[in-house]
C-alpha positions in Angstrom: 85.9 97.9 119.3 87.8 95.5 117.2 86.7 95.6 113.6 89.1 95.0 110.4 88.2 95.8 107.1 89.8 95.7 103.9 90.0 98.8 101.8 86.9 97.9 99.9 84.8 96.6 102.4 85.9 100.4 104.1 84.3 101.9 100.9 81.5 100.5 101.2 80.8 100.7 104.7 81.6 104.5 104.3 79.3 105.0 101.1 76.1 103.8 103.3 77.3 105.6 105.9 77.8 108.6 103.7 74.4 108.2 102.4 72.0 108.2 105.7 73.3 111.4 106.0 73.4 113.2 102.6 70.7 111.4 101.1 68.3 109.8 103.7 65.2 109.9 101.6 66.9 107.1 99.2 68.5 105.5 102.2 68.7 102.0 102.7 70.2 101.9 99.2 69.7 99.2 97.0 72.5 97.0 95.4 72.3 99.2 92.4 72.4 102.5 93.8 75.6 101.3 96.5 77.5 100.2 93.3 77.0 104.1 91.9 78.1 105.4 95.3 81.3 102.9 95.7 82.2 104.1 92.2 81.5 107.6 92.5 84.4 110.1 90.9 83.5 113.1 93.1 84.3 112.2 97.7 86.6 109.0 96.3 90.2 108.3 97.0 90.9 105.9 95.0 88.4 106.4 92.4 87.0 102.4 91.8 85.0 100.6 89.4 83.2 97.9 91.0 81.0 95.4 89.3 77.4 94.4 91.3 78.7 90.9 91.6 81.8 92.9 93.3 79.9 94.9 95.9 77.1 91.6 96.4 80.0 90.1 97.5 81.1 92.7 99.6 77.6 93.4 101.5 77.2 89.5 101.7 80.9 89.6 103.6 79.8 92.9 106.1 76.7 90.8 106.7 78.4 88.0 107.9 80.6 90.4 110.4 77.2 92.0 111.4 78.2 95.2 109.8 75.4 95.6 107.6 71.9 94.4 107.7 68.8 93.6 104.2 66.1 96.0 104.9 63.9 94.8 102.3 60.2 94.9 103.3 58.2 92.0 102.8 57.1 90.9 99.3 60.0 93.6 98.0 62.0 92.5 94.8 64.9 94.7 95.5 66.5 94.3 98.4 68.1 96.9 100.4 70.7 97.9 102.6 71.7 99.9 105.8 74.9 99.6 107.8 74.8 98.2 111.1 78.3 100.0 112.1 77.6 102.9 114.7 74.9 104.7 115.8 72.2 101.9 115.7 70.4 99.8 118.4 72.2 97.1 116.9 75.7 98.0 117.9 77.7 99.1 121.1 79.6 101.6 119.0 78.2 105.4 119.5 80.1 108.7 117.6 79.3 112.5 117.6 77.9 113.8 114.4 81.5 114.9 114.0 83.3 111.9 114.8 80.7 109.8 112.2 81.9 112.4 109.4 85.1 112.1 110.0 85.5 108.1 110.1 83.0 108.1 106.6 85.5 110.5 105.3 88.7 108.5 106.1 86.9 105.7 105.0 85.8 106.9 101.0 89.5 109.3 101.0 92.0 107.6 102.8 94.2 109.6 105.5 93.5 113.8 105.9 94.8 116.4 107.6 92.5 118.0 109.9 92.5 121.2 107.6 91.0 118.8 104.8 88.5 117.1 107.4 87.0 120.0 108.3 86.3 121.3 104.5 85.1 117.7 103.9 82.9 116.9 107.0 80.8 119.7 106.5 78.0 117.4 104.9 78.0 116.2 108.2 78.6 118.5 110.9 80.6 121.9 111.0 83.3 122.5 112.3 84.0 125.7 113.8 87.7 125.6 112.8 90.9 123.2 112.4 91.1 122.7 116.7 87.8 121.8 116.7 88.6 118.9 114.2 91.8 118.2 116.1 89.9 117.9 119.5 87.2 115.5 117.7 90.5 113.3 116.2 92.5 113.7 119.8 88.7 112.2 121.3 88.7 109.1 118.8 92.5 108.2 119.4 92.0 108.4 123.3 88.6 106.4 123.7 88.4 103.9 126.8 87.9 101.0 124.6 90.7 101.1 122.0 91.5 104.2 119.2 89.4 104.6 116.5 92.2 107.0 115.0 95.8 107.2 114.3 97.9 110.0 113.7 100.7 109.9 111.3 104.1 111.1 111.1 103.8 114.9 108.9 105.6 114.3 105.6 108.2 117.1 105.1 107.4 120.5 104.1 103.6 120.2 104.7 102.2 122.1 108.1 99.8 119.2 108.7 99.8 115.4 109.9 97.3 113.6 108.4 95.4 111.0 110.2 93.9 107.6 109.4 90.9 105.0 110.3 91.4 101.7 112.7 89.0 99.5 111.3 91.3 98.3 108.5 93.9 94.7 108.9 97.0 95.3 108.7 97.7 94.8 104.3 95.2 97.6 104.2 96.5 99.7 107.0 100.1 99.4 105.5 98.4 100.7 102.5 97.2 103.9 103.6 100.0 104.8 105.3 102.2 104.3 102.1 99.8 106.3 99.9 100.5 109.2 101.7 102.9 110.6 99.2 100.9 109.3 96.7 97.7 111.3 97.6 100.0 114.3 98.7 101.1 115.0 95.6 97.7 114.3 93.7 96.5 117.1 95.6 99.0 119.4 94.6 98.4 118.9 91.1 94.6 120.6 91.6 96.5 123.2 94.0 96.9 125.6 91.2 93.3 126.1 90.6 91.4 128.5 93.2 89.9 126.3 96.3 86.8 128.1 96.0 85.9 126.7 92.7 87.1 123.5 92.8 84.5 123.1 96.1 82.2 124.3 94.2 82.7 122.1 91.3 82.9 119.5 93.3 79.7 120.1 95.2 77.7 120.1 91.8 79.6 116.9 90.9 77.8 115.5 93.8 75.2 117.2 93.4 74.5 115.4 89.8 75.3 112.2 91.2 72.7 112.6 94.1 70.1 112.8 90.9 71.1 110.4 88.9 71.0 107.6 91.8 67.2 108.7 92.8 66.6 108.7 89.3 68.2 105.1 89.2 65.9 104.1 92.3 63.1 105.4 90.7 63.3 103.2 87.8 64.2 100.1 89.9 61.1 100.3 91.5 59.1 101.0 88.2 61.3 97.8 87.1 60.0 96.2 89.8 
């Protein structure tokens, strides 16, 4: 499946994909609540700030690659939208419950280590353990019609190779596999604090953000 994607087209393509599964009682989002998601601080590598006029663009883009689809009902003001990527009747594309987590997670992080996959897919599906992730990655670098996944070279000192999504051109492809470093060392900068508690910060993080975008719908609709 040939598909190329910038790096925020990615994000946003992730962040509905993100969302049928995490929050499916507010899914199709609207523009409003997408623009919270794309800009969210907790799941996000880079963290963004994208305008509505930025991610309007972006949908109107995806649309026109049949990526993602309007779901607005008839006579609905606010129009609303679902991703047309995998998984649907729409498409030829079809993913385990593992293999959609861990494309939506490369998509909103950028390249991971199976070891950070499987702590980060569990929205998703769990994993049993680090193999299981590396069988699921191994799966979506050998499929019959082209890999969905590539494995990069492992930076020295670390015990992990991190791997990173297909469905990006080439400027944005060259980017991810520069930032590697970059992220790398982000990470070890939280490293000092206990992994349990920053999991479970960041699970209330999102958590908070969950209620403030149905609180956001909620108001768009008594807006509208």
């Amino acid at each position: 499946m040939k598909v190329e994607l910038n790096a925020l087209e990615a994000r946003v393509l992730g962040c509905l994909m993100e969302k049928e599964v995490t929050t499916p009682d507010q899914y199709p989002l609207s523009l409003n609540a997408l623009c919270n998601a794309c800009n969210q601080k907790s799941n996000r590598d880079p963290v963004l700030s994208l305008s509505e006029t930025e991610v309007q663009g972006l949908l109107d883009d995806l649309m026109k690659k049949h990526l993602v689809t309007d779901k607005s009902g008839f006579g609905s003001r606010v129009s609303k939208y679902q991703h047309r990527f995998c998984n649907t009747e729409f498409g030829s594309l079809k993913l385990s419950a593992g293999e959609f987590g861990i494309i939506a997670v490369l998509m909103l992080r950028g390249p991971q280590t199976p070891g950070e996959l499987r702590t980060r897919c569990e929205r998703y599906h769990r994993f049993a353990d680090s193999h299981e992730v590396e069988q699921a990655l191994d799966a979506l670098a050998r499929r019959g019609d082209g890999a969905l996944v590539e494995k990069l070279p492992r930076e020295s000192g670390k015990r992990e190779s991190r791997y990173m999504h297909l469905f990006c051109d080439e400027e944005h492809a060259a980017a991810m596999r520069s930032s590697i470093g970059t992220s790398a060392s982000i990470e070890s900068d939280v490293a000092v604090a206990p992994s349990g508690r920053i999991e479970a910060l960041e699970a209330r993080v999102e958590y908070l953000e969950q209620q403030l975008v149905a609180l956001q719908e909620q108001l768009d609709q008594l807006l509208n």
